[in-house]
VMD Tcl script that builds the backbone (N, CA, C; Angstrom):
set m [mol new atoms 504]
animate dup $m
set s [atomselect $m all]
$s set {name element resname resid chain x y z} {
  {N N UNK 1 A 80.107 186.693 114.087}
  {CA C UNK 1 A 80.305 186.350 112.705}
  {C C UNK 1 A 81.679 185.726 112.522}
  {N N UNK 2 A 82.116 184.701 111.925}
  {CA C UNK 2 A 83.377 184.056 111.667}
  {C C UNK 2 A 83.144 184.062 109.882}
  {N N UNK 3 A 84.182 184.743 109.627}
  {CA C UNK 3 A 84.480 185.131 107.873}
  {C C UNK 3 A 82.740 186.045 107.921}
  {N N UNK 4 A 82.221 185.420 106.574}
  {CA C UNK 4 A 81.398 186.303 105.796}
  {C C UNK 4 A 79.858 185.563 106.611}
  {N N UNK 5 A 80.057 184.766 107.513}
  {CA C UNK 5 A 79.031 183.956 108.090}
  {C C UNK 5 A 77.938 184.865 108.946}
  {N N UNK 6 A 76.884 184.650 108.998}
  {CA C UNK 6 A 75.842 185.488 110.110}
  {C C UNK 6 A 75.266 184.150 111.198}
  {N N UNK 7 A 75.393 184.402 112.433}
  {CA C UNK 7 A 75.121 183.802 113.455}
  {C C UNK 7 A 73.718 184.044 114.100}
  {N N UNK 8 A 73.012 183.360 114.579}
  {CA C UNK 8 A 71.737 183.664 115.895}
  {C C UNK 8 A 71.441 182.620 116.395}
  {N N UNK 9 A 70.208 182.993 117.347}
  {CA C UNK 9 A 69.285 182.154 117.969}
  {C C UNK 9 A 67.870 182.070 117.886}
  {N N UNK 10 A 67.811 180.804 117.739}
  {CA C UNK 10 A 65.841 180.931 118.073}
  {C C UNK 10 A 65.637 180.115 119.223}
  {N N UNK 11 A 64.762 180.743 120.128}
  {CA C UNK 11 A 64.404 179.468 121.038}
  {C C UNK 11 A 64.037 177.995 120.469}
  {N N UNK 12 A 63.693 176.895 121.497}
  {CA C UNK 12 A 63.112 175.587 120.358}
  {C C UNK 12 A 61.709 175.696 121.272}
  {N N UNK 13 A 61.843 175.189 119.663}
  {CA C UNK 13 A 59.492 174.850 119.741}
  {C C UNK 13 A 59.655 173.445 119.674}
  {N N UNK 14 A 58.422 173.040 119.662}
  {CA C UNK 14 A 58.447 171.634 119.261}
  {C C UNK 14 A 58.493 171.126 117.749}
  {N N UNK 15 A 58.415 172.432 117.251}
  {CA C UNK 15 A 58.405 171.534 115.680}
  {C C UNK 15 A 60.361 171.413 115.581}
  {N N UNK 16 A 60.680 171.978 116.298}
  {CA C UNK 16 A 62.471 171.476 116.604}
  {C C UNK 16 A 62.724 170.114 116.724}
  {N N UNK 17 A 61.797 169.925 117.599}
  {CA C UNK 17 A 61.912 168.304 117.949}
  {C C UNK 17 A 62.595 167.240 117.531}
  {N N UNK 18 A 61.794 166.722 115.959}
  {CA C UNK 18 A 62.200 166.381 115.131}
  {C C UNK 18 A 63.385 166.172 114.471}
  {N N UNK 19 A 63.748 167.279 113.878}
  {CA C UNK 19 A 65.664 167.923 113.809}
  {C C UNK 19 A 66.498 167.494 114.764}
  {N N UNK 20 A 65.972 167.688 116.251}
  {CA C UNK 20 A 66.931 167.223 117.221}
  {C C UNK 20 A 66.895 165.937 117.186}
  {N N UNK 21 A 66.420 165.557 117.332}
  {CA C UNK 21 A 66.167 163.868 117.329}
  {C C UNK 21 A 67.335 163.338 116.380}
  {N N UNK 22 A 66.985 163.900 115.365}
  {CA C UNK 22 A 68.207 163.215 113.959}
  {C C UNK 22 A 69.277 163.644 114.395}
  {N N UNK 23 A 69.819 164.834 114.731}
  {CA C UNK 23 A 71.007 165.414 115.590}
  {C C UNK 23 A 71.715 164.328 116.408}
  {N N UNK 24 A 70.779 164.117 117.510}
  {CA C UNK 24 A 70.945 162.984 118.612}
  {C C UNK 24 A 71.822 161.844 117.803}
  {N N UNK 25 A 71.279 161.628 116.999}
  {CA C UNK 25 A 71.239 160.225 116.347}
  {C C UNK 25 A 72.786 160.220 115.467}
  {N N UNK 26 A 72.905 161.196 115.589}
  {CA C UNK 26 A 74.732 161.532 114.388}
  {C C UNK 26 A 75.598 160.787 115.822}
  {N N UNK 27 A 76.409 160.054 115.061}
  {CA C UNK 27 A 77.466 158.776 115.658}
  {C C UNK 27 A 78.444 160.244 116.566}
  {N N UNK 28 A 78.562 161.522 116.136}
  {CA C UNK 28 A 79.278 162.810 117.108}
  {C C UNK 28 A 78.511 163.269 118.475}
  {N N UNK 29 A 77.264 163.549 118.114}
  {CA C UNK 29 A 76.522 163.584 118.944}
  {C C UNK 29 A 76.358 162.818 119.699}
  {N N UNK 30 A 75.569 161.367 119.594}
  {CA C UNK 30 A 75.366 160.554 120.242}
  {C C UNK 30 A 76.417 160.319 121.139}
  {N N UNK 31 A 78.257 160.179 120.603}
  {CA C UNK 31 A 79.204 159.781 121.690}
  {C C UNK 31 A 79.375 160.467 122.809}
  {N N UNK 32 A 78.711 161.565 122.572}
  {CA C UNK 32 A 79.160 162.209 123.885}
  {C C UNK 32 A 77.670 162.515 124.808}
  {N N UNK 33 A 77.018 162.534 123.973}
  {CA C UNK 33 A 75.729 163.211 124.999}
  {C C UNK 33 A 74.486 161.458 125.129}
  {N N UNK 34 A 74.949 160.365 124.618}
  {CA C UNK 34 A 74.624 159.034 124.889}
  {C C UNK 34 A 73.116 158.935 124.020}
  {N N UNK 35 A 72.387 158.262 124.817}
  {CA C UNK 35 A 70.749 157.665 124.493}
  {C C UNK 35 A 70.044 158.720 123.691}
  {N N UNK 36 A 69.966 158.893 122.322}
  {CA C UNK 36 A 69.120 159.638 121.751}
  {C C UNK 36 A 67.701 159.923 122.367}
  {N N UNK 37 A 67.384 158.512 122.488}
  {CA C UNK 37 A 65.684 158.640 123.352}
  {C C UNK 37 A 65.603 159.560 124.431}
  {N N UNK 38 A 66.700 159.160 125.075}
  {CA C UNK 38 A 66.582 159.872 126.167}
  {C C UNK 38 A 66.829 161.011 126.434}
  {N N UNK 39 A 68.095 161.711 125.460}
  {CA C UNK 39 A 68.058 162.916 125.650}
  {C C UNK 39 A 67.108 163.479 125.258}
  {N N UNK 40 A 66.206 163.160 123.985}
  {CA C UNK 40 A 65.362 163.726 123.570}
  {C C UNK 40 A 64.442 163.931 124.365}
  {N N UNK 41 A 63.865 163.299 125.122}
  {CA C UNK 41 A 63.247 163.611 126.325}
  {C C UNK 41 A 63.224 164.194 127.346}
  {N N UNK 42 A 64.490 164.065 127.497}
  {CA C UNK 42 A 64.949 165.323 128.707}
  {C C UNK 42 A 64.620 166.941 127.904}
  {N N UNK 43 A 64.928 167.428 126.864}
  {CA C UNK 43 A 64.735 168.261 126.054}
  {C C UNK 43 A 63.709 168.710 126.128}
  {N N UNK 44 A 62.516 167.867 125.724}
  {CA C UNK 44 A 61.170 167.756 125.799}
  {C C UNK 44 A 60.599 168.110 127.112}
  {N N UNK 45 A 61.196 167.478 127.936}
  {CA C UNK 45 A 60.672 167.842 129.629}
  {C C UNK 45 A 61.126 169.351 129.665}
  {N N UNK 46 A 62.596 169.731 129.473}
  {CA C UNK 46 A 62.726 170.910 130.043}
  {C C UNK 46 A 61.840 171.752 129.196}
  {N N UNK 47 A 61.338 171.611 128.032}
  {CA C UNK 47 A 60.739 172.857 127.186}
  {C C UNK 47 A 59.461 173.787 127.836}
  {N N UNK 48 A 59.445 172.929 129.419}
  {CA C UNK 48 A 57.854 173.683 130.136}
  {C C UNK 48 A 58.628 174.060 131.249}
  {N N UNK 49 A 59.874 174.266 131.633}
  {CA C UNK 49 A 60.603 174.403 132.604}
  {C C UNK 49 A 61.314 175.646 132.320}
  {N N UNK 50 A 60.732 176.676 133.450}
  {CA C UNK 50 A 61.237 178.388 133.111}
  {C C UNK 50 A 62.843 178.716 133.020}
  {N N UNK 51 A 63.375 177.580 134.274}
  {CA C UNK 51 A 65.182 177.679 134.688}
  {C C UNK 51 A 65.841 177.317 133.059}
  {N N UNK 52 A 65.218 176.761 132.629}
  {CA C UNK 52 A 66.357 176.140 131.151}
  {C C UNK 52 A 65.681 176.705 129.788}
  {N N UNK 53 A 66.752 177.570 129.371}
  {CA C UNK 53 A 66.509 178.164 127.860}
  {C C UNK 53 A 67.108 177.267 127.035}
  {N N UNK 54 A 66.824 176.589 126.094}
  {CA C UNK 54 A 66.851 175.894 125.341}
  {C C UNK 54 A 67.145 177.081 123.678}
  {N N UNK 55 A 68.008 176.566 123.040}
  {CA C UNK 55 A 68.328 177.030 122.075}
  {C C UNK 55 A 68.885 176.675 120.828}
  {N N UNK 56 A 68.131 177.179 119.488}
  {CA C UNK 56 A 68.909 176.356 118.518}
  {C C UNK 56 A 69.945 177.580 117.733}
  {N N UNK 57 A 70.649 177.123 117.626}
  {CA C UNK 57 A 72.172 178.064 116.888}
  {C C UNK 57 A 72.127 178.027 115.162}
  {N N UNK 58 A 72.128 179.242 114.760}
  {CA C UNK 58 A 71.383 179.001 113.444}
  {C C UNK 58 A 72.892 179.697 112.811}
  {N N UNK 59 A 73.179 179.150 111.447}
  {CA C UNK 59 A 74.194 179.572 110.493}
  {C C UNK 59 A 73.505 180.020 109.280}
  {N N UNK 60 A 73.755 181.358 108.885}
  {CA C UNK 60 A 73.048 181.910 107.646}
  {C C UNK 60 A 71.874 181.384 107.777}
  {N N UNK 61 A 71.058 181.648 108.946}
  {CA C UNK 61 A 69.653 181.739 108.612}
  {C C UNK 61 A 68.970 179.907 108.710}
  {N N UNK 62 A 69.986 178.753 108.573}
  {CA C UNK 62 A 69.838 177.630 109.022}
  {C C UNK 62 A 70.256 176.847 110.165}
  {N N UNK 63 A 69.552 176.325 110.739}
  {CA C UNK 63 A 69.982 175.405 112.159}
  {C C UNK 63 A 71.149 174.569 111.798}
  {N N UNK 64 A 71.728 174.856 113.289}
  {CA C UNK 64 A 73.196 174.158 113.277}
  {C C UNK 64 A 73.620 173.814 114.304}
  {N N UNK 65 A 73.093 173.899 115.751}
  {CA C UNK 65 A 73.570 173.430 116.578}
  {C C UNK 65 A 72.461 173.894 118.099}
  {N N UNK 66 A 72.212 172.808 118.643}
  {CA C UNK 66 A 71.516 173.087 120.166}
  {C C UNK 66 A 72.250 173.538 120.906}
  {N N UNK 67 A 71.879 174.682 121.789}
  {CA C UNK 67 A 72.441 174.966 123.045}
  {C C UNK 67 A 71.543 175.372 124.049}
  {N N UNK 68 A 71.965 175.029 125.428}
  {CA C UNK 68 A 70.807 174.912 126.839}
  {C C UNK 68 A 71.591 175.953 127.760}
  {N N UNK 69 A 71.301 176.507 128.615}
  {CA C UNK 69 A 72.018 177.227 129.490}
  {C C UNK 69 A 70.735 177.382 130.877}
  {N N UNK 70 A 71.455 177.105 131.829}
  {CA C UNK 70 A 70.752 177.645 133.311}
  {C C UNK 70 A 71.703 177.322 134.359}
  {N N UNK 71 A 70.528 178.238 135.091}
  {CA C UNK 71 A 71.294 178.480 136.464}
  {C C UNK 71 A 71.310 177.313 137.220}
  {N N UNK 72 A 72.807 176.988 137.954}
  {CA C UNK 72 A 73.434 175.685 138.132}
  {C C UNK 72 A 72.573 175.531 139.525}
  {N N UNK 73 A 72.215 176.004 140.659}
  {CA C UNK 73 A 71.017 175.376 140.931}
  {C C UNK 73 A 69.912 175.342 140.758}
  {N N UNK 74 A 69.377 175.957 139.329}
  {CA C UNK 74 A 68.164 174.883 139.358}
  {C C UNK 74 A 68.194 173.658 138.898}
  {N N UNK 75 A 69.345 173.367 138.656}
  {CA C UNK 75 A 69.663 172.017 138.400}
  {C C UNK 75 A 70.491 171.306 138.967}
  {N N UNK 76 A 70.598 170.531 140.499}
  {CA C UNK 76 A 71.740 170.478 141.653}
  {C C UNK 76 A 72.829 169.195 140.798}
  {N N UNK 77 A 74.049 169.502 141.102}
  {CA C UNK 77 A 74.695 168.752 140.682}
  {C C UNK 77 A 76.044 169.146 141.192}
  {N N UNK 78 A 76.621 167.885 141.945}
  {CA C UNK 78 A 78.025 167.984 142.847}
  {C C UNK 78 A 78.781 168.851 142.952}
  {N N UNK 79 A 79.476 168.296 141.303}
  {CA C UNK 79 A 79.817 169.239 141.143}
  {C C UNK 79 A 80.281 170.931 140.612}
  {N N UNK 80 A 78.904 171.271 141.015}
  {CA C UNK 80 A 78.754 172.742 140.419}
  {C C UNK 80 A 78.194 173.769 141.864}
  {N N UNK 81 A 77.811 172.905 142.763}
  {CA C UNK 81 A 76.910 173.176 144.281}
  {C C UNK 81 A 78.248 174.571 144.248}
  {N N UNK 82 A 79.271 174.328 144.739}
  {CA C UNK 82 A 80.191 175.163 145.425}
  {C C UNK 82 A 79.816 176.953 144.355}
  {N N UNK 83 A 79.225 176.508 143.202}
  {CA C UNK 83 A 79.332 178.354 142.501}
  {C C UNK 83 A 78.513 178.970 143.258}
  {N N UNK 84 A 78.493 180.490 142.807}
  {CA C UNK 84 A 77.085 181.323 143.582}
  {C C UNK 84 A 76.195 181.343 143.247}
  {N N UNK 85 A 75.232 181.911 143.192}
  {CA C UNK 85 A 73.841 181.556 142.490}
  {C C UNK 85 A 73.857 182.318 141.513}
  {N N UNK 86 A 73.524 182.254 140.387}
  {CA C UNK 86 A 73.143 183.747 139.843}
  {C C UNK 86 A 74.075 182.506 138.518}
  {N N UNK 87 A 75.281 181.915 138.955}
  {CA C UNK 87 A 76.002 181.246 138.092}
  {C C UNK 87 A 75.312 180.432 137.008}
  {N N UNK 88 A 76.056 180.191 135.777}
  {CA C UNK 88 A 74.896 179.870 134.370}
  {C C UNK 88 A 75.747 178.461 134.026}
  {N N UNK 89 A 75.461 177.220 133.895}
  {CA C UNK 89 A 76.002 176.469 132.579}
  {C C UNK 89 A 75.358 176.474 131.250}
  {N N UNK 90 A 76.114 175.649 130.446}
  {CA C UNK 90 A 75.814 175.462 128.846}
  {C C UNK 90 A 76.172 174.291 129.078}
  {N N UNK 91 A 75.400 173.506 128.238}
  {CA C UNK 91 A 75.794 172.705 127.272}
  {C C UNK 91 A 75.327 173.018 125.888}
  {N N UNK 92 A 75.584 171.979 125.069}
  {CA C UNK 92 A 76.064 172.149 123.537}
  {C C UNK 92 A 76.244 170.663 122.463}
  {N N UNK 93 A 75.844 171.314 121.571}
  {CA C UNK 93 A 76.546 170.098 120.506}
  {C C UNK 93 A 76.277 171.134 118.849}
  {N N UNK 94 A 77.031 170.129 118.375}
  {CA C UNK 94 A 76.938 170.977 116.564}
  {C C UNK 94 A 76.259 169.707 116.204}
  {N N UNK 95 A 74.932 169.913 115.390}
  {CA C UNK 95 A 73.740 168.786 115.002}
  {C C UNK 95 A 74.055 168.400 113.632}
  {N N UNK 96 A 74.870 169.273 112.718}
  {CA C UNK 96 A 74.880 168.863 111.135}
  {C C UNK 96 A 76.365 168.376 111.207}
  {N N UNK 97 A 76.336 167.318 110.790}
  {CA C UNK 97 A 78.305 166.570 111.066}
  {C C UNK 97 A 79.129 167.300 109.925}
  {N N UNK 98 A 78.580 167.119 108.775}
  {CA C UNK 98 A 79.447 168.312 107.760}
  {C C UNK 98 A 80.256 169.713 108.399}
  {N N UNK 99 A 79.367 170.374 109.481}
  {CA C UNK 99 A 79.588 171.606 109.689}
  {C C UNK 99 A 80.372 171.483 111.332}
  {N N UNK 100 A 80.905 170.264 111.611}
  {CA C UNK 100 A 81.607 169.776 112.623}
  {C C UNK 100 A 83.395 170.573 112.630}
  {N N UNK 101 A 83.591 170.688 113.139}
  {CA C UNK 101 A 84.926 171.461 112.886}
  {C C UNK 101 A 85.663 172.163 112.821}
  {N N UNK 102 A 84.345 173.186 111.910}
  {CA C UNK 102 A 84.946 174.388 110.748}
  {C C UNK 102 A 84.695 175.860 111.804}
  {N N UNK 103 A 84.596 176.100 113.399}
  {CA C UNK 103 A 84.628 176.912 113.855}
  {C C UNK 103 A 83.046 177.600 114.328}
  {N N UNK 104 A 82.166 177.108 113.713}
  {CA C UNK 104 A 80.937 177.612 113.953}
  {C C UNK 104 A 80.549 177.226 115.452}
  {N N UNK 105 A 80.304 176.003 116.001}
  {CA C UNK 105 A 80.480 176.186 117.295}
  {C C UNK 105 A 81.052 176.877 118.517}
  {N N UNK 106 A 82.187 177.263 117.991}
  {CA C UNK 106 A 83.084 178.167 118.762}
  {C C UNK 106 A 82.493 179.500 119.009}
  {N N UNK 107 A 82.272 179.912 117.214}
  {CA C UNK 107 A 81.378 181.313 116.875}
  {C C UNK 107 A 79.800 181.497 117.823}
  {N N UNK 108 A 79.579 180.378 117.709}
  {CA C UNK 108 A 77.987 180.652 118.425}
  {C C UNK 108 A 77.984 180.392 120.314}
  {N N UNK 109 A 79.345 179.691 120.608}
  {CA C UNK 109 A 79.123 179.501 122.211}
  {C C UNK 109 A 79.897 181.114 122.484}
  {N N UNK 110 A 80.863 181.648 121.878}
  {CA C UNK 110 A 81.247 182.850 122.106}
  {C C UNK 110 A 80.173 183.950 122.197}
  {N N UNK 111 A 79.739 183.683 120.926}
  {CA C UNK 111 A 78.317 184.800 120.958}
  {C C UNK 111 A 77.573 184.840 122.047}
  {N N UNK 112 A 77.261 183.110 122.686}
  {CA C UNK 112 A 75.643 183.152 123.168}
  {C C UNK 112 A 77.016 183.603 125.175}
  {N N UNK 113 A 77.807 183.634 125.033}
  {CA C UNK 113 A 78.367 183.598 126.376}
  {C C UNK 113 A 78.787 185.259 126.220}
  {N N UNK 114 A 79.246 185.639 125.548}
  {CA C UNK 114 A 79.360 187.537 125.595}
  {C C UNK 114 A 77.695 188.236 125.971}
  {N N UNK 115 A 76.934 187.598 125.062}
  {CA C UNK 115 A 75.506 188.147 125.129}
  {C C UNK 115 A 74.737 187.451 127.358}
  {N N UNK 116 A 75.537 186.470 127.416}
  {CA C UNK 116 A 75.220 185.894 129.614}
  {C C UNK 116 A 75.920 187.058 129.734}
  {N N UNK 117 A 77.121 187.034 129.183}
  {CA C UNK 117 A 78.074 188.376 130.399}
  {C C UNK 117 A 77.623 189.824 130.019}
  {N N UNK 118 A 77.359 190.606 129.238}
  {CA C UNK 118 A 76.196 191.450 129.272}
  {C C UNK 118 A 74.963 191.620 130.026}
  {N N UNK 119 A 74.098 190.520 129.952}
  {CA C UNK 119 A 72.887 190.388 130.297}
  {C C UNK 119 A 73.668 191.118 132.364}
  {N N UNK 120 A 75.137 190.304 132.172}
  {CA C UNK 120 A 75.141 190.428 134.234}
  {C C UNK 120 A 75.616 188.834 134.432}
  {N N UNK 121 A 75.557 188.132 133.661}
  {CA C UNK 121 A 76.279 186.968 134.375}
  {C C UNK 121 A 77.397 187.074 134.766}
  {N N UNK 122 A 77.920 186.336 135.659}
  {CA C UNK 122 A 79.730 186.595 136.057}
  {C C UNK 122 A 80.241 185.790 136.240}
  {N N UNK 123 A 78.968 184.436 136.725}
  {CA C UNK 123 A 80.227 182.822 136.529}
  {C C UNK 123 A 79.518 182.098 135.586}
  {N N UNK 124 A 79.768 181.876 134.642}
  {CA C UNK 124 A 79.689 180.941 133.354}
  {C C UNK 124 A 80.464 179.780 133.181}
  {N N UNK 125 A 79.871 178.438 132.928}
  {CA C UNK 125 A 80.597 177.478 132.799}
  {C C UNK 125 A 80.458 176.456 131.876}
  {N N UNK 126 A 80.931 175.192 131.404}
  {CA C UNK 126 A 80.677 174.246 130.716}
  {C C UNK 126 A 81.848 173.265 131.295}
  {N N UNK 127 A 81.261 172.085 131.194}
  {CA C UNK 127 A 81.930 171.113 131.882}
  {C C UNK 127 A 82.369 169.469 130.867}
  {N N UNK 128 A 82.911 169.622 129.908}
  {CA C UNK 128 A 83.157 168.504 129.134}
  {C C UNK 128 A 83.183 167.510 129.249}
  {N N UNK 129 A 83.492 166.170 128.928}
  {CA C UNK 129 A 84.114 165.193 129.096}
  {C C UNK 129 A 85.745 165.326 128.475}
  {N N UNK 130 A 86.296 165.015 129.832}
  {CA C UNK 130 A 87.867 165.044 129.298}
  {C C UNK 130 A 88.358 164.027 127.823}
  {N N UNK 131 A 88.224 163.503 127.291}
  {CA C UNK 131 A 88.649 162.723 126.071}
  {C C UNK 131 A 87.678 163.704 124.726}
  {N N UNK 132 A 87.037 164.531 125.428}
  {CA C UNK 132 A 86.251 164.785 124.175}
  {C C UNK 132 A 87.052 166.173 123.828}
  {N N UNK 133 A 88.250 166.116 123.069}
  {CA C UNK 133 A 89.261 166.806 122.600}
  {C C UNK 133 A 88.822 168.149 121.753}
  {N N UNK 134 A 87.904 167.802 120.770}
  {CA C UNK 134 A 87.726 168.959 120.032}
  {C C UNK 134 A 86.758 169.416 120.714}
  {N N UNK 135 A 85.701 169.473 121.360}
  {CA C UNK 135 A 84.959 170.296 122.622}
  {C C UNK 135 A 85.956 170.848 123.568}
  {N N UNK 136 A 86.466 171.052 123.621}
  {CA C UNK 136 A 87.723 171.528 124.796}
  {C C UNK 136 A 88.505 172.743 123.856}
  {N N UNK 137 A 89.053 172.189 122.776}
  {CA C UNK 137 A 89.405 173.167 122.181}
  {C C UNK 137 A 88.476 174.056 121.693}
  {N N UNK 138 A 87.492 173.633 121.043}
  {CA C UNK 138 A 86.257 174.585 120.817}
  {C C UNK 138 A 85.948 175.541 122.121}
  {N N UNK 139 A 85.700 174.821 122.663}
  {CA C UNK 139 A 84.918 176.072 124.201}
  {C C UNK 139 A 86.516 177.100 124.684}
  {N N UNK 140 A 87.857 176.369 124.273}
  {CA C UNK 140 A 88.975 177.337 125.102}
  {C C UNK 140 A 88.834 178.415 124.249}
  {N N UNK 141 A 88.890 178.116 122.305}
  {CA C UNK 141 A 88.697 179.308 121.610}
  {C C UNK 141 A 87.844 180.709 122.083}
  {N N UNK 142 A 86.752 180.030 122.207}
  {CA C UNK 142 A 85.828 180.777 123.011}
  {C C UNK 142 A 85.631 181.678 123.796}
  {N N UNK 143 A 86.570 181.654 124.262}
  {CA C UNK 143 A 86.309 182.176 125.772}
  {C C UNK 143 A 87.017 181.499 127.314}
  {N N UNK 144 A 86.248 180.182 126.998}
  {CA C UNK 144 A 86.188 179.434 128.366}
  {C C UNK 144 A 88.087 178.492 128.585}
  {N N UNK 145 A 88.626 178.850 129.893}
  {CA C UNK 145 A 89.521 178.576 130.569}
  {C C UNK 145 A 89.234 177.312 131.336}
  {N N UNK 146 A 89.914 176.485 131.141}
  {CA C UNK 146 A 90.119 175.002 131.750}
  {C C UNK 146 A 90.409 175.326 133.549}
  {N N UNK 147 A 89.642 174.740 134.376}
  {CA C UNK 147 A 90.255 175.072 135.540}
  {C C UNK 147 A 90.326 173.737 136.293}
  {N N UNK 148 A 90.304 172.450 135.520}
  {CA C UNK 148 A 91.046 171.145 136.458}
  {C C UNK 148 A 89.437 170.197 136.025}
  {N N UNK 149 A 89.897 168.747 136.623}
  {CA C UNK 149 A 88.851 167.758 136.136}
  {C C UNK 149 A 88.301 167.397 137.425}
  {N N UNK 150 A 86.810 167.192 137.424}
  {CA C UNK 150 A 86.240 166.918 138.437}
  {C C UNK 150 A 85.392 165.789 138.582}
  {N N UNK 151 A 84.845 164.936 139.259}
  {CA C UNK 151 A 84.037 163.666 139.095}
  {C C UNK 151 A 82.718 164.266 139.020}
  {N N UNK 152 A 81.632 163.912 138.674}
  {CA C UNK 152 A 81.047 163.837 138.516}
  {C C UNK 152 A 79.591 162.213 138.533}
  {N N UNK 153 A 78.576 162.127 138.306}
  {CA C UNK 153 A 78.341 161.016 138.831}
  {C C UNK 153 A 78.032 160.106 136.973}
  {N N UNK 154 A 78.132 161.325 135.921}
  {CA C UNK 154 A 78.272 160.604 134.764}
  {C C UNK 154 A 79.345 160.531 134.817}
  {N N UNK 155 A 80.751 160.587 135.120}
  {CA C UNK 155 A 82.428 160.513 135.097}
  {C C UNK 155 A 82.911 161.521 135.452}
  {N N UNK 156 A 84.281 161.869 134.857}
  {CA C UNK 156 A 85.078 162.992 135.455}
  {C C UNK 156 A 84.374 163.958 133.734}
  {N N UNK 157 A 84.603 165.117 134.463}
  {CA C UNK 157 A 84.485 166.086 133.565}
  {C C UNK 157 A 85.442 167.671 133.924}
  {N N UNK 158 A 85.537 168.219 132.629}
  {CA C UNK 158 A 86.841 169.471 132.664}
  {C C UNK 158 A 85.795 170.828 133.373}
  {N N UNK 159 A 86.029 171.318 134.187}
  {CA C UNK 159 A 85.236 172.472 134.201}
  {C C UNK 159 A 85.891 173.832 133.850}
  {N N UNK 160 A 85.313 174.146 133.014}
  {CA C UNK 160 A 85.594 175.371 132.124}
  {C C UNK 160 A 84.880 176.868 132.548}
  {N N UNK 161 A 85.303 177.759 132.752}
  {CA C UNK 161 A 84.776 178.916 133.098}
  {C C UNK 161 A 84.925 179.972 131.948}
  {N N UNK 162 A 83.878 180.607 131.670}
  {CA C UNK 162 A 84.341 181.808 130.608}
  {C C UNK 162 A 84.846 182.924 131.048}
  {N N UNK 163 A 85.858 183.220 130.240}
  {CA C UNK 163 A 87.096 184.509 131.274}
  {C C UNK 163 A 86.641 185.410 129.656}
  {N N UNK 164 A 85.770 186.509 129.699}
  {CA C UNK 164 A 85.915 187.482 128.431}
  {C C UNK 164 A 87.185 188.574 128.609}
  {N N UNK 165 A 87.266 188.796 127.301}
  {CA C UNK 165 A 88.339 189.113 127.119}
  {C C UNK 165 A 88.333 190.640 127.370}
  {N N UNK 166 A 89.834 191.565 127.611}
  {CA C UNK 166 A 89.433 192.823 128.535}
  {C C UNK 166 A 89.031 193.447 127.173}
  {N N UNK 167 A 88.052 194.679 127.367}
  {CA C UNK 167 A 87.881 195.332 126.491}
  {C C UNK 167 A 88.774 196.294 125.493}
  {N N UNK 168 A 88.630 196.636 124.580}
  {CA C UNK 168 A 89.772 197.286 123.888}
  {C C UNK 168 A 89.160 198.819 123.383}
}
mol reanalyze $m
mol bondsrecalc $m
mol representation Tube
mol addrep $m
């Protein structure tokens, strides 16, 4: 919860679809995560695919932001090969541009990454694009610790690990 706000998740169905699509299509979204079509499709593909939970981030009870998380090999990629198995990424975006900013992203990748490290996760990650400034600060709020920039075969990207905080 951030202030008087209530946070969750619903998995996505396909009647999500739709919503995402327009998401895609916001000039924030689009810069960083590219081809609406295409992501939308990728989305679509993974929704029959057991490795990737797909998720929509809901504010007071309304959608506000997609988030995906799986285990980094079932999805091989350079550079992530070196974690152990068992290891989780995220990605992310905030879908309503009004609500860009104001901390709710932060609130819901914190949530959905305390609720991996519970479940037993122990390496958690997200991997940015370095210029994409307020994603960086968003995910450090969070949780997640910057640990250096790496190439990748879409560009260089920050890889971020979530370090929770010691208990009190």
């Amino acid at each position: 919860m951030l202030g008087k706000h209530i946070y969750g998740f619903h998995r996505v169905t396909r009647s999500d679809l739709p919503m995402l699509e327009a998401w895609l299509k916001t000039p924030d979204v689009k810069a960083w995560w590219g081809d609406p079509a295409h992501e939308l499709a990728l989305i679509e593909e993974d929704m029959d695919n057991s490795d990737m939970v797909q998720l929509i981030g809901m504010l007071d009870g309304r959608p506000l932001a997609y988030l995906q998380h799986y285990e980094v090999h079932a999805w091989p990629q350079k550079h992530l090969e070196h974690l152990p198995r068992g290891a989780r990424a995220i990605d992310m975006f905030v879908g309503v541009p009004s609500l860009i900013g104001k901390g709710h992203g932060t609130a819901l990748l914190s949530m959905l990454a305390r609720q991996l490290a519970a479940q037993g996760v122990r390496v958690l990650c997200i991997d940015p694009d370095p210029h994409n400034s307020r994603a960086r600060a968003a995910y450090g709020r969070a949780g997640f610790v910057e640990q250096g920039v790496l190439d990748t075969p879409e560009g260089p990207a920050v890889l971020m690990f979530f370090e929770p905080p010691p208990e009190t």
